[in-house]
C-alpha positions in Angstrom: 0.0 0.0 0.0 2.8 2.3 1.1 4.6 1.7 -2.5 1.5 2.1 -4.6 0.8 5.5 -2.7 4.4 6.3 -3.3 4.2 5.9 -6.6 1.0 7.6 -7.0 2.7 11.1 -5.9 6.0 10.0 -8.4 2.9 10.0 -11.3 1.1 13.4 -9.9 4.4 15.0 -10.0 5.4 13.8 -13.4 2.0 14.6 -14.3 2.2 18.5 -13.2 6.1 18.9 -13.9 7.5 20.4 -17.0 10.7 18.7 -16.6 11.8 16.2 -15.0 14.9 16.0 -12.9 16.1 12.3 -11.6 18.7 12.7 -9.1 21.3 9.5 -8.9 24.2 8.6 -6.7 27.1 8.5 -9.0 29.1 5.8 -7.1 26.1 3.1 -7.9 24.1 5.3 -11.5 22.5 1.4 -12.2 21.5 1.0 -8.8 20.0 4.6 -8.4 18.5 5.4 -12.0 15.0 3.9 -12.2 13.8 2.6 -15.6 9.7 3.2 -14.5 10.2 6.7 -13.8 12.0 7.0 -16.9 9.9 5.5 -19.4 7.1 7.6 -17.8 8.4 10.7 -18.1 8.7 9.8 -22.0 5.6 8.5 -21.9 4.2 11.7 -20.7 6.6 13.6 -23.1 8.5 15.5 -20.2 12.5 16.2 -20.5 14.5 13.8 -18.4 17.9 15.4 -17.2 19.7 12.5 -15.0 21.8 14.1 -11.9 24.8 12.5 -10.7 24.8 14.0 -7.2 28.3 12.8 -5.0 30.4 13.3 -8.1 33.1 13.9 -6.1 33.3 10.6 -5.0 34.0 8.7 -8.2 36.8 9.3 -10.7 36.5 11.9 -13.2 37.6 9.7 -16.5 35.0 7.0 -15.6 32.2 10.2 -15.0 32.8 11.6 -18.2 33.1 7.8 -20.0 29.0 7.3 -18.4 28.4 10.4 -19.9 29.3 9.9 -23.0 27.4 6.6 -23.1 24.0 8.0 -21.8 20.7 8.2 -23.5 20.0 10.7 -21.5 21.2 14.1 -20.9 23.7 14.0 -17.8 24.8 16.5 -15.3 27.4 15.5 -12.3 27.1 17.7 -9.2 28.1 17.4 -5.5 25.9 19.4 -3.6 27.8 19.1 -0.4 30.5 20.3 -1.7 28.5 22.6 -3.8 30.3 22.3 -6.7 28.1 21.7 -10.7 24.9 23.3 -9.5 25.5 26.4 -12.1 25.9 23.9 -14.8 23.0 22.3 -14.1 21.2 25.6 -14.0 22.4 26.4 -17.4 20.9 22.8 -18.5 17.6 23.2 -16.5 17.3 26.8 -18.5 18.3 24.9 -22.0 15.7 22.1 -21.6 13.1 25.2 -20.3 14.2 27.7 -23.5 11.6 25.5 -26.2 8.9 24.9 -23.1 9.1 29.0 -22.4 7.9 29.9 -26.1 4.5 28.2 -25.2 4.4 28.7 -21.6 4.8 31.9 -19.1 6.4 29.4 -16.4 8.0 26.2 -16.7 8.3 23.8 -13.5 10.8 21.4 -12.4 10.5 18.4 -10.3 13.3 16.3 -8.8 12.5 12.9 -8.3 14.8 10.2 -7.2 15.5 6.8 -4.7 15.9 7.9 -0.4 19.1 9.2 0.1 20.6 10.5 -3.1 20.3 14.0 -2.1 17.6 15.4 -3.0 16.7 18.2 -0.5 20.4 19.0 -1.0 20.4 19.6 -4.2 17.2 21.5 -3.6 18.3 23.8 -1.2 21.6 24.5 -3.0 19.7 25.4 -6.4 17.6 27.8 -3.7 20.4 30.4 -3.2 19.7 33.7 -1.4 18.0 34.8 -4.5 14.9 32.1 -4.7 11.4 33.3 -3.7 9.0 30.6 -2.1 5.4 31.9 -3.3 2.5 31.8 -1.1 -0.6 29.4 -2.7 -1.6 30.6 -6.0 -4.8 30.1 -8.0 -5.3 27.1 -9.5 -2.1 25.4 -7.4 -3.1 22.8 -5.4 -3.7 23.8 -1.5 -0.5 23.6 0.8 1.9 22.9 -2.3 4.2 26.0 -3.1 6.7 26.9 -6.0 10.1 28.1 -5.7 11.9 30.8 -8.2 14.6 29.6 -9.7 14.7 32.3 -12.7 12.1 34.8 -13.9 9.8 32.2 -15.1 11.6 28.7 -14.2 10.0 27.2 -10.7 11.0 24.2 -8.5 8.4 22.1 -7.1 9.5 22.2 -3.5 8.1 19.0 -2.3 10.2 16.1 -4.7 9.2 12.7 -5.5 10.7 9.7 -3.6 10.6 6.2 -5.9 9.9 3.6 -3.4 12.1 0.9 -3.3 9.9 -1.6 -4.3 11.6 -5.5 -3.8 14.2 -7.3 -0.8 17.0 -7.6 -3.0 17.3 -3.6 -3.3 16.6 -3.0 0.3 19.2 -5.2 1.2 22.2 -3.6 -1.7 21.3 -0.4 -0.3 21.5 -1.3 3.1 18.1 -1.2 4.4 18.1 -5.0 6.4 21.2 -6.1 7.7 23.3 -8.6 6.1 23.8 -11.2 9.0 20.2 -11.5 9.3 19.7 -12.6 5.6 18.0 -15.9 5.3 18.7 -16.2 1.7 21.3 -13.8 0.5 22.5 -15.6 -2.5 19.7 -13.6 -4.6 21.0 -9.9 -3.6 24.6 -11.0 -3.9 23.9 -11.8 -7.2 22.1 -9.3 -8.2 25.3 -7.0 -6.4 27.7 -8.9 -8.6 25.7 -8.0 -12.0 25.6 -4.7 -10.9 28.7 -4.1 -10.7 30.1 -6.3 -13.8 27.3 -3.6 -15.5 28.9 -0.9 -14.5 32.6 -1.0 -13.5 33.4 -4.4 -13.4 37.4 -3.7 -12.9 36.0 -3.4 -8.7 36.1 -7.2 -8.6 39.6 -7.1 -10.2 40.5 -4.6 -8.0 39.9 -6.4 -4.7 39.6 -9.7 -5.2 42.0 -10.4 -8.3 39.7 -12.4 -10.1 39.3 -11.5 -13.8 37.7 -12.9 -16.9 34.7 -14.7 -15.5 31.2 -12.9 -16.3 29.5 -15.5 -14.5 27.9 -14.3 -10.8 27.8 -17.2 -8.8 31.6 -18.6 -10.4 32.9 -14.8 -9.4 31.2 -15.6 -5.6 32.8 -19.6 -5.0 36.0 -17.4 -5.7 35.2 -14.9 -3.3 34.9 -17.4 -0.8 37.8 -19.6 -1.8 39.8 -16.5 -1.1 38.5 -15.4 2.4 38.6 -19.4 3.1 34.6 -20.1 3.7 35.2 -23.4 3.5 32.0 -26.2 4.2 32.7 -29.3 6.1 33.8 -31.5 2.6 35.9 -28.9 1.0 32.9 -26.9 -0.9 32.5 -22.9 -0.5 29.7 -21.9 1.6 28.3 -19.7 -1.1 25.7 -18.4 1.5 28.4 -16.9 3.9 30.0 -16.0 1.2 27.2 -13.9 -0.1 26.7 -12.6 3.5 30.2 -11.6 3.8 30.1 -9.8 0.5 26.8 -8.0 1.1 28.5 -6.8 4.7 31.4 -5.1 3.1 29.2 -3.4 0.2 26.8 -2.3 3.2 29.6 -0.9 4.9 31.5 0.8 2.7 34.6 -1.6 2.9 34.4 -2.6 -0.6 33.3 -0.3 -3.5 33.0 0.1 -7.4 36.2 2.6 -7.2 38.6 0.5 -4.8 38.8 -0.6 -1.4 37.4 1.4 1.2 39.4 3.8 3.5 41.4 1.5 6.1 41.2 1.7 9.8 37.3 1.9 9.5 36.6 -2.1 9.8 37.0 -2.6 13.6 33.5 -1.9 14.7 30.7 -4.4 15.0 27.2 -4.2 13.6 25.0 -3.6 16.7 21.6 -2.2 17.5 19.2 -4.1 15.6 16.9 -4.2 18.5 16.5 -1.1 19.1 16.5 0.4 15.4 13.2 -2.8 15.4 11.6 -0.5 17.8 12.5 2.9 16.1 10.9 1.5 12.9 8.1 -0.1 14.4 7.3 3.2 16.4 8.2 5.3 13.3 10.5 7.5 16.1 12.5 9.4 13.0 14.1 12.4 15.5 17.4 11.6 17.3 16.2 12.9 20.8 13.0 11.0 20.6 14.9 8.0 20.1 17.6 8.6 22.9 14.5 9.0 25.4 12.9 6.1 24.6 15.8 3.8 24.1 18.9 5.6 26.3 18.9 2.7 28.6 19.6 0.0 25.9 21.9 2.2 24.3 23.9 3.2 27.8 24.7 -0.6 28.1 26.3 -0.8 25.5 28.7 2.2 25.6 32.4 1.1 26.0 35.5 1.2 23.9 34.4 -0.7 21.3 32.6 0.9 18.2 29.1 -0.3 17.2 27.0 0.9 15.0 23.0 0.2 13.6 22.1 1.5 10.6 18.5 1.2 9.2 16.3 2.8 5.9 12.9 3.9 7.4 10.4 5.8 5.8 12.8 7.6 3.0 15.6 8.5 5.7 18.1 7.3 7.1 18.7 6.6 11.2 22.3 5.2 12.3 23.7 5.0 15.8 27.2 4.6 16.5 28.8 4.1 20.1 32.5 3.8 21.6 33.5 7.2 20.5 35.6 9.4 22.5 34.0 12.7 21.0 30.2 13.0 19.7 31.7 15.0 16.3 33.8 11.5 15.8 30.5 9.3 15.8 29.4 12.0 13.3 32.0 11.7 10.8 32.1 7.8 11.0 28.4 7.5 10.2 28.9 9.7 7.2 31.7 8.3 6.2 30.3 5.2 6.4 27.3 5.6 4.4 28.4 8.7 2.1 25.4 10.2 3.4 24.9 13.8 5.1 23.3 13.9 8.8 20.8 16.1 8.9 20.2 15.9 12.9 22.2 14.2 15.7 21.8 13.6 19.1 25.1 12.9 21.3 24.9 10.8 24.9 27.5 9.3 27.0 29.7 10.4 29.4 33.8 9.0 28.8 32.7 7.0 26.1 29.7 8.5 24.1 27.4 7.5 21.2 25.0 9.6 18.8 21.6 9.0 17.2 21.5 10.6 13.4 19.3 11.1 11.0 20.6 11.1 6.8 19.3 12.7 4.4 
């Protein structure tokens, strides 16, 4: 129910947008670009511009190489680091130019997966200069346009594609790994993905090359990190489990291994982040109030950290942290993700509850 109504609102904005702007993480464009959204944007005849937000991330020859090979008109941007947003100005205003001969305002709408920076990207096309208009006739009540240019708005409220099977939730990092029954799907799926798009990362760490097949490319894996079953086989599944872990983590990427030093902590909090999504508790001090106790128990020098996908954002807690800014960093480091609020507890050791966007 929660997808169809989800995708209900992806259709009404597609419907009342002009153009259409799909923002992508650029370190997974496969994983992040939706082929529904696209075809209907066609469908309805709207311009599609893809945004690769978190271009910073990802080397600039392979960026410009995607580019080159899209269908669609491509703009990279890192919003954090505010850095392509006037380029993708100038291409909002060239896709706008042919609209503007038949229409006195064109409107954009930014649509996209949780957690590929959306409301970034928003407020950093915003500037000083935009103007956020009261309710105007004939715009629906409680909706509101903002000014980009004379006559080029930004629907300020953007579309959020649900995530609509396991296998995605689980890439992205939405249900733990260790609590997988059957992870041999996902890992696959992981593997294809990233054969699709830069399949040198399984070169890279693993130093297996030339196979195309998934599951061949995992009883390697596993022969290499020694996941051996009783009679000699691979244990494909802990293999797949293992794999899943270090893409969830961060430890293993399409652009190399991740940073070292950032593999001793444990994954931890799965109880509590049950509760936080069963109570839909999406504010850090909420959270800490209900839940301080079983976090306090757990707060030592060891680093643990929960990390759950509820309801479009992001929650993470992290713990065994001599300063509350460290937790910070980790967690965003961690997930390449932005925290939007935190909440910091502890005494000599200390954790945080964050939210990211």
């Amino acid at each position: 129910m929660k997808q169809r109504k989800a995708w209900r609102i992806v259709r009404e904005i597609v419907d009342e947008a002009d153009i259409i702007v799909e923002v992508v993480d650029a370190r997974d464009p496969i994983g992040t670009r939706n082929g529904k959204l696209e075809r209907l944007a066609r469908e309805e005849g709207k311009p599609l511009l893809v945004v690769m937000n978190k271009a910073d991330l990802v080397p600039k020859e392979w960026a410009e190489e995607y580019k080159r090979r899209s269908d669609v008109p491509v703009v990279f941007v890192s919003a954090r680091e505010r850095k392509g947003t006037g380029i993708l100005r100038k291409e909002i205003k060239k896709l706008a130019k042919p609209l503007l001969e038949e229409k006195d305002k064109v409107k954009v709408a930014l649509v996209g997966y949780p957690n590929v920076g959306k409301s970034t990207i928003i407020n950093t096309l915003k500037g000083r200069r935009a103007v956020k208009t009261a309710p105007i006739p004939g715009y629906t009540k409680g909706k509101h346009l903002i000014r980009l240019s004379k006559r080029i708005w930004l629907l300020d409220s953007p579309g959020v594609i649900p995530i609509d099977d396991f296998d995605e939730l689980v890439i992205r990092g939405g249900f733990p790994a260790d609590k997988i029954e059957e992870p041999l799907k996902p890992a696959l799926r992981l593997i294809k993905r990233i054969l699709e798009t830069r399949k040198e990362a399984i070169t890279e760490r693993f130093g297996i090359e030339g196979l195309e097949d998934g599951e061949e490319i995992l009883r390697r894996i596993g022969e290499r990190r020694g996941l051996i079953k009783a009679g000699g086989e691979v244990d494909l599944e802990e293999t797949a489990r293992w794999l899943l872990r270090e893409w969830q983590t961060g430890r293993f990427t399409l652009f190399g291994e991740g940073k070292k030093g950032e593999e001793g902590f444990t994954r931890d909090f799965e109880d509590v982040l049950d509760g936080v999504e069963r109570e839909l508790l999406l504010d850090p001090r909420r959270i800490i109030w209900r839940y301080g106790d079983e976090l306090r128990e757990r707060l030592d020098n060891r680093k643990r950290v929960g990390i759950r996908e509820i309801e479009g954002v992001t929650v993470g807690i992290a713990t065994g942290f001599k300063r509350c800014d460290s937790a910070v960093k980790f967690i965003e480091r961690l997930t390449g993700r932005h925290v939007v609020s935190s909440e910091c507890f502890g005494g000599k050791w200390k954790g945080v509850v964050v939210v990211l966007d």
